[in-house]
N, C-alpha and C positions, 0 to 999 in steps of 0.2 A: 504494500500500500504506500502511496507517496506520501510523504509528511506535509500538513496543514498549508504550510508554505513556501514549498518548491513548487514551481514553475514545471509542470509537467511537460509542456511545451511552447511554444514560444508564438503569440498572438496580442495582438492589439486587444484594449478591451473595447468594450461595446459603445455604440456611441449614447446609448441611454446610461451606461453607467458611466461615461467621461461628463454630461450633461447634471449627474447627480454629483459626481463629486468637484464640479464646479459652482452648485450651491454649497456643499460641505464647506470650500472654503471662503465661501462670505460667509461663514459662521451660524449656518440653518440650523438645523435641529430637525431630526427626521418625519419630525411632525411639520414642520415649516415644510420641508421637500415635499413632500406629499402631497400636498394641499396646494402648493404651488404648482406642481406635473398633473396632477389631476389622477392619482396614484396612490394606492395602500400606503399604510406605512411598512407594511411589512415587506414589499414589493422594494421599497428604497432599501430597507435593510438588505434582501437580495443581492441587490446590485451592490451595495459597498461592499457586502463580503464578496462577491463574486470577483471584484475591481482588487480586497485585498489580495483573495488567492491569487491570480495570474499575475499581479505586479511583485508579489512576493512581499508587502506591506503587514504591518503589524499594528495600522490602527487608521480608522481612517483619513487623517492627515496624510499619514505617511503613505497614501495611495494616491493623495491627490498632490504630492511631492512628486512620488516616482513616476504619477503620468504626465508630469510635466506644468502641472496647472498651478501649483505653489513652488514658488524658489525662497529657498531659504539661504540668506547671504552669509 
């Protein structure tokens, strides 16, 4: 079985979940996301774990770091 956060293979993520964790970081709340996509909450949650698995992140920041949408100086 592959561990939680390796990168089983190597793909862009989705563009609903680059779209979710570009509200992540304006600082949403996954109730805010939601409500704003016209979307579960739970459906957001999906996507941020799905965004951590494949970027190999360890929290949601750190997904929308590794896809590029946060730089941290």
């Amino acid at each position: 079985m592959t561990p939680r956060y390796e990168r089983p293979y190597k793909r862009d993520i989705a563009p609903r979940e680059r779209e979710v964790l570009c509200l992540v970081a304006r600082g949403l709340r996954n109730k805010e996301i939601a409500r704003a996509l016209g979307i579960t909450e739970r459906t957001v949650e999906n996507h941020i774990e799905n965004a951590c698995i494949w970027l190999g992140a360890r929290s949601r920041l750190d997904a929308a770091v590794r896809a590029g949408i946060v730089r941290i100086a």
